[in-house]
N, CA, C and O of each residue as an XYZ file, in Angstrom:
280
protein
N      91.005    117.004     68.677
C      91.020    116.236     69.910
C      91.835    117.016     70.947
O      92.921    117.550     70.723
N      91.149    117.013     72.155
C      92.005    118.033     73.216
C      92.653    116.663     74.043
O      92.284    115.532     74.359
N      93.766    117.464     74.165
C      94.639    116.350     75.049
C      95.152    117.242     76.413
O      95.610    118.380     76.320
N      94.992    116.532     77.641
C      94.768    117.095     78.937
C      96.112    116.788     79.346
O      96.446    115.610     79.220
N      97.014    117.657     79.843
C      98.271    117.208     80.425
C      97.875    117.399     82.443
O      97.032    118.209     82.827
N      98.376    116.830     83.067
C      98.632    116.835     84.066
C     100.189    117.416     84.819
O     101.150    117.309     84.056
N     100.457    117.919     86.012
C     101.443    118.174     86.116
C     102.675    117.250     86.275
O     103.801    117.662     85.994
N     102.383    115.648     86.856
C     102.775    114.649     86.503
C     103.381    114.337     85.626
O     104.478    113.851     85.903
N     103.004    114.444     84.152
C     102.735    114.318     82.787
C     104.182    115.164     82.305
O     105.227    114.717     81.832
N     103.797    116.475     82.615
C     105.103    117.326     83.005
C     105.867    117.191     83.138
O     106.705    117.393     82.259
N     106.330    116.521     84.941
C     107.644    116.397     85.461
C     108.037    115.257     85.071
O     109.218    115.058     85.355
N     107.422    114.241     84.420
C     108.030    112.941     84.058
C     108.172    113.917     82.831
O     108.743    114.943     83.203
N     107.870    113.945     81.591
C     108.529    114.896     80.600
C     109.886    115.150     80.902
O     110.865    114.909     80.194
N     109.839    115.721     82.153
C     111.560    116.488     82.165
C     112.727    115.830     83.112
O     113.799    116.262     83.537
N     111.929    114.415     83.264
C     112.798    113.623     83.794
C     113.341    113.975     85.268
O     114.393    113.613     85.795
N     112.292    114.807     85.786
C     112.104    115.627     87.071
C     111.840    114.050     88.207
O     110.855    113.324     88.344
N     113.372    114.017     88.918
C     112.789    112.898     89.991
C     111.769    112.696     91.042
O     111.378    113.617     91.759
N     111.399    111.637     91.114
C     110.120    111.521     92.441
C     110.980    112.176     93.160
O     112.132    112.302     92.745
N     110.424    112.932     94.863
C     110.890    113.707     96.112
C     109.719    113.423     96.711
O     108.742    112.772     96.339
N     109.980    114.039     97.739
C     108.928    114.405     99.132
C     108.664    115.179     98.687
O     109.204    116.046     97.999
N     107.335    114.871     99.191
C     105.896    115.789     98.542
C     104.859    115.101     97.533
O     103.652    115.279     97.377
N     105.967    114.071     96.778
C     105.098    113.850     95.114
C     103.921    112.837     95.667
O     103.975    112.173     96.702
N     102.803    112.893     94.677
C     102.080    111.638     94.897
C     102.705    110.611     93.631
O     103.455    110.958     92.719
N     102.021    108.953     93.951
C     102.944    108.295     93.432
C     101.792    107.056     93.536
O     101.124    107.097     94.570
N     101.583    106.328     92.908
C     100.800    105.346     92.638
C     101.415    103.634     92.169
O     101.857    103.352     91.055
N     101.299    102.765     93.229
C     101.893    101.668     93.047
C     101.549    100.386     92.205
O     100.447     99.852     92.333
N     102.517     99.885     91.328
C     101.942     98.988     90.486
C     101.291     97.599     91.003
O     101.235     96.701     90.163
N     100.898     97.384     92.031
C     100.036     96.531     92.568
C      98.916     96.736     93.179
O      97.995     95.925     93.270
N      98.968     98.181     93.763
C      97.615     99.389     93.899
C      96.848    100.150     92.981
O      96.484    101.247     93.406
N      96.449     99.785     91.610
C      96.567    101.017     90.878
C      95.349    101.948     91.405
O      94.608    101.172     92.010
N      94.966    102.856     91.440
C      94.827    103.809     92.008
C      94.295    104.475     93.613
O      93.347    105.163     93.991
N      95.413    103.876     94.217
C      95.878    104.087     95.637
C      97.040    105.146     95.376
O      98.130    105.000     94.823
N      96.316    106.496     96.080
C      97.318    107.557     95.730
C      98.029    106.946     97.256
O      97.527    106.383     98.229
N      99.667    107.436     96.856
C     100.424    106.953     98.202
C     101.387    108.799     97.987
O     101.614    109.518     97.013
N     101.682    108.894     99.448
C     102.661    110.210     99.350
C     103.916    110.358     99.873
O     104.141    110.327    101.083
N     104.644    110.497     99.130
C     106.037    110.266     99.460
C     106.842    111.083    100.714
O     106.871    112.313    100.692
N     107.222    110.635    101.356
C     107.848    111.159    103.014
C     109.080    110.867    103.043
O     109.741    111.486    103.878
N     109.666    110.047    102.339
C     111.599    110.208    102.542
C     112.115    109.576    101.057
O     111.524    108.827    100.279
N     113.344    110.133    100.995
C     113.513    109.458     99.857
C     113.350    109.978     98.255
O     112.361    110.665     98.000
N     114.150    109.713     97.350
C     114.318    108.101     97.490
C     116.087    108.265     97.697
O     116.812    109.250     97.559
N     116.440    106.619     98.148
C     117.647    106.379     98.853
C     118.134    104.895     98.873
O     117.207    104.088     98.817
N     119.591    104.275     98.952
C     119.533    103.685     98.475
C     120.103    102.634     99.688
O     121.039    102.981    100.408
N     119.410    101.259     99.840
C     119.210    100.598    100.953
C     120.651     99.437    101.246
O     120.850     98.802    100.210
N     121.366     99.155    102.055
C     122.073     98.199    102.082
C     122.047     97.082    101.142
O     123.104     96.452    101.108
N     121.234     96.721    100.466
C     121.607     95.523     99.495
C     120.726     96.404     97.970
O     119.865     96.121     97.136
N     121.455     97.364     98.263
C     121.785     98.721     96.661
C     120.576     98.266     95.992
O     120.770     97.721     94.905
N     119.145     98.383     96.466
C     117.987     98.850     96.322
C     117.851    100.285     96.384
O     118.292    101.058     97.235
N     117.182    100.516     95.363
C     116.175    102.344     95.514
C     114.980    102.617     95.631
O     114.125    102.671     94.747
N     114.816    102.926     97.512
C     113.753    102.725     97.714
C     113.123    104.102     98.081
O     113.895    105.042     98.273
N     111.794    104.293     98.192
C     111.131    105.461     98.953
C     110.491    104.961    100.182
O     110.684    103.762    100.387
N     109.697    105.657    101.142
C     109.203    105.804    101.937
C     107.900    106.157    101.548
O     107.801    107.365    101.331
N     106.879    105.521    101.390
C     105.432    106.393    101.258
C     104.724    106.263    102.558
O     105.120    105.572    103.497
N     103.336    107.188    102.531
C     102.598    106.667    103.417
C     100.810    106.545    102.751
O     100.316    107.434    102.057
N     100.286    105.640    103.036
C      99.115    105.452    102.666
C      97.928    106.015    103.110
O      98.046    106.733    104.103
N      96.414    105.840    102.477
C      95.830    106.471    103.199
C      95.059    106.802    104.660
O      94.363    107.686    105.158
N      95.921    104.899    105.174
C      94.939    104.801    106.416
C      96.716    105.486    106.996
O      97.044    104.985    108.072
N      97.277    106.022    106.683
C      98.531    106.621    107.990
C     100.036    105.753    107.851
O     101.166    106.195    108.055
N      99.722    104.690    107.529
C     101.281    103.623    107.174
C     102.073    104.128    106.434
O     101.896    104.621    105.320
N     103.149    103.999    107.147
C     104.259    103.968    106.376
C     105.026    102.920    105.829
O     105.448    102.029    106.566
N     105.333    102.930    104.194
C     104.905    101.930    103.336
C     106.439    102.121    102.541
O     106.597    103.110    101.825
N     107.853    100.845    102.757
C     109.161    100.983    101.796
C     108.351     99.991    100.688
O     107.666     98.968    100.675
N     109.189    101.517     99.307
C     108.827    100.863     98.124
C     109.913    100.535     97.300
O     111.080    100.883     97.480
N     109.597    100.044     96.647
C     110.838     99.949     95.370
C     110.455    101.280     94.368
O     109.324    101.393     93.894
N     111.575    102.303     94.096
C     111.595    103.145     93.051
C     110.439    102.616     91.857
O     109.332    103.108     91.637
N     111.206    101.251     91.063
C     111.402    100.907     90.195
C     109.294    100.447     90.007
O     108.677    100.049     89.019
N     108.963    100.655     90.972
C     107.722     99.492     91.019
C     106.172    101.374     91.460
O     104.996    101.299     91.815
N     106.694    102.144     91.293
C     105.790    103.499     91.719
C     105.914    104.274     90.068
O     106.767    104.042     89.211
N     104.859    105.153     90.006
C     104.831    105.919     89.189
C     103.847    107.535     89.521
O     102.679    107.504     89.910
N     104.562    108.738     89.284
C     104.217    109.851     89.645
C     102.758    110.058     89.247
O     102.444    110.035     88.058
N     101.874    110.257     90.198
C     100.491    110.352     89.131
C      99.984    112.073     89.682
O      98.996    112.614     89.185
């Protein structure tokens, strides 16, 4: 059985944090690629959030905790 790694697959492996640049896929979107533009950082009431933006152009605060690197 061949098993396909992704680079994703990878940097979660090495415990490599989301940044600007990553794509990132939200657990209420599932496969709505979103791309990360600031972040992540941590908000006055000590949330960790990112900044994405979607595909129609929005810019979209997420919760860390609620995205996953795809």
């Amino acid at each position: 059985m061949d098993t396909q790694l992704t680079i994703a697959d990878v940097l979660n492996d090495l415990n490599e944090p989301i940044g600007v640049g990553d794509c990132v896929e939200h657990v209420t979107k599932p496969g709505e690629m979103l791309l990360v533009v600031k972040g992540p950082y941590t908000t006055i009431m000590k949330h960790t959030v990112l900044d994405v933006r979607d595909k129609k152009g929005h810019v979209l605060r997420v919760l860390l905790e609620n995205v996953h690197r795809i």
